[in-house]
N, C-alpha and C positions, 0 to 999 in steps of 0.2 A: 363433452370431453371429460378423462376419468381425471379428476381432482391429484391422485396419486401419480401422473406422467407428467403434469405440468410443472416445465422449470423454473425451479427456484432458487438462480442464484445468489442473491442475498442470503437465503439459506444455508448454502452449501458454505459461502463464507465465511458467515460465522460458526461453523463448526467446524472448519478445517483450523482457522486462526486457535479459535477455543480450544482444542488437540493441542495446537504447538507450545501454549502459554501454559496448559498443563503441564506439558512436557518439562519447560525451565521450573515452571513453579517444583516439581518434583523433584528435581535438582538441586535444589537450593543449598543442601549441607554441603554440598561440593564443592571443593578446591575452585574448578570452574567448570560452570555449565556447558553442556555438549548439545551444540542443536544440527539435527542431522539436513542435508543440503538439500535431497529430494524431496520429501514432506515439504521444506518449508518452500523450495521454491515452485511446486504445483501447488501449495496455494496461493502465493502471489500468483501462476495465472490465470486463478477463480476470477479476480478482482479486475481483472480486464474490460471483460462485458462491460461495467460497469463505469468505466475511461468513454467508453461508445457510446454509453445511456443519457450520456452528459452533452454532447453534441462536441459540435465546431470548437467552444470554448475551452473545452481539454484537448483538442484534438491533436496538440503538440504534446500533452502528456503522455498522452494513450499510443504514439509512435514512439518516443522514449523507454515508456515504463516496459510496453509488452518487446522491444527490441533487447534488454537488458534482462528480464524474467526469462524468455528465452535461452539467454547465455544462460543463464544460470540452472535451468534445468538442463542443459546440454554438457553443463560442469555437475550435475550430482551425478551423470552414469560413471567418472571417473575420480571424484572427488567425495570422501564418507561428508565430511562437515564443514559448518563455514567457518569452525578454528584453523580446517588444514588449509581449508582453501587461503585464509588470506594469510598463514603463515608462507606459502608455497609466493603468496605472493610478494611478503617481504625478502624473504630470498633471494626472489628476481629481481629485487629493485624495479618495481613498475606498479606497485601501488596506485599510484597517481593517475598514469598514460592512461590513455583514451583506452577503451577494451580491457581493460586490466579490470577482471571478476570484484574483488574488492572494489573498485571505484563505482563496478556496476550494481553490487549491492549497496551501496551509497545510495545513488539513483534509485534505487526499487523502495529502499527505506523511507523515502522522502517522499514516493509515491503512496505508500499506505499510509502515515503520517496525513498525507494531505485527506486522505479520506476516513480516516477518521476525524481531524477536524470539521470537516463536511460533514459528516454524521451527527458529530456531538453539535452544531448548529443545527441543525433540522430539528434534533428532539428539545432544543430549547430552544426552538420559535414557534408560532402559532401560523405563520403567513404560510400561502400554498406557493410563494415566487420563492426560486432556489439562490437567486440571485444575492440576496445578504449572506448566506450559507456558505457559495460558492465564492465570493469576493472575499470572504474572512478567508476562506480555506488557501486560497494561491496567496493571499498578501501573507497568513501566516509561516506559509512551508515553503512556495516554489520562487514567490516577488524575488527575495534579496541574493537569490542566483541568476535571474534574467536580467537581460540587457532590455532597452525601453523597447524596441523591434517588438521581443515577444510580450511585453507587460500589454501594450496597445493593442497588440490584438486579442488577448487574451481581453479588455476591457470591452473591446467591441463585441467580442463573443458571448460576452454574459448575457444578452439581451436575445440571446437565441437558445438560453437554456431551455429544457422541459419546466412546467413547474411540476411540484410535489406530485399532485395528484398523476401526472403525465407519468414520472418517474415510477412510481410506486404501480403503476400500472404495466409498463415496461417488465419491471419484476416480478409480476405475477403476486406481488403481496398487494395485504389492505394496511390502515394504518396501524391497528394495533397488533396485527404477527411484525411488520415491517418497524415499527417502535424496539419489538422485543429484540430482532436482528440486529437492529443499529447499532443494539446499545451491548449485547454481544460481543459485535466485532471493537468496536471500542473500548471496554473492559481488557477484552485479550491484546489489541494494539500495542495498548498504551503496554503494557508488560514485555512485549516482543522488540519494539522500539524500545525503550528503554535497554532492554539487553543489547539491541546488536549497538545502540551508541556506545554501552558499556564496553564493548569486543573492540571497537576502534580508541575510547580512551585509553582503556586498557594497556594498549599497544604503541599508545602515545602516536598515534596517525590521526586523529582530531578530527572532527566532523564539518568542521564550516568551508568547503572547499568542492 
């Protein structure tokens, strides 16, 4: 097989994220930063795969996160950025309501969030079990918005994860190109989340909800 056709999403990931985090970073003298809606929401659904690579135990993330990334690429063909979009959505008064693009990039954000901590656990452990990685990562981001229903099974899930080596095989990486991606996408994350929490405090709509 030609080395150059095999996919590589981790890959693609970290360099779609890495593009948007230039993007803000470039931005920085300005009033407020512009991030455009398309770019950023085709790469949230790079990161999908990746909800599936995990098994059963995300498996209520990965119908969430890709139902919600969705909308949101269905909102860049009419919508330039996620300033208009969630001003359009204070207007409406519907912020909050269930489908309301804002509430859905909440959800998307907590989605990446959760895999970059999953990331930043893997490259500071040594063990080939995803399971410390993946337990830090739901208790840090997803636990203190589920109800015990999904906490439980998500508990019982973990023991059906891939381990490392499973994983890293799934994505077509080894461990040291798959090291360098990890830590990529979490570099650029940690900057993208930070701004879009910034767009909601900003706005005084608050992120714990």
């Amino acid at each position: 097989m030609d080395p150059n056709n095999v996919e590589r999403p981790l890959r693609k990931i970290s360099e779609a994220f890495n593009n948007i985090a230039n993007s803000i970073n470039s931005q920085q003298e300005q009033e407020e930063v512009e991030l455009e809606l398309a770019p950023f929401s085709h790469a949230c659904s790079l990161v999908s795969p990746l909800f599936r690579c995990l098994g059963i135990a995300f498996k209520f993330a990965e119908m969430d996160y890709v139902a919600k990334v969705n909308d949101l690429c269905e909102t860049s063909k009419s919508i330039s950025t996620l300033q208009v979009m969630m001003e359009k959505d204070i207007a409406d008064d519907c912020v909050r309501k269930a489908g309301s693009h804002t509430r859905n990039l909440l959800r998307v954000k907590r989605g990446l969030d959760m895999v970059r901590v999953l990331f930043h656990q893997i490259l500071a452990s040594q063990d080939n079990s995803l399971k410390n990685p993946a337990s830090k990562a739901y208790g840090q981001v997803f636990s203190p918005y589920h109800g015990w229903a999904i906490r439980k099974a998500v508990a019982a899930g973990m023991y059906a994860l891939p381990t490392k080596a499973q994983l890293l095989q799934k994505l077509n990486e080894d461990e040291v190109s798959a090291r360098t991606e990890m830590q990529n996408y979490v570099t650029a994350c940690t900057i993208i989340v930070m701004y879009i929490d910034k767009l909601f405090q900003s706005r005084e709509l608050g992120t714990d909800w």
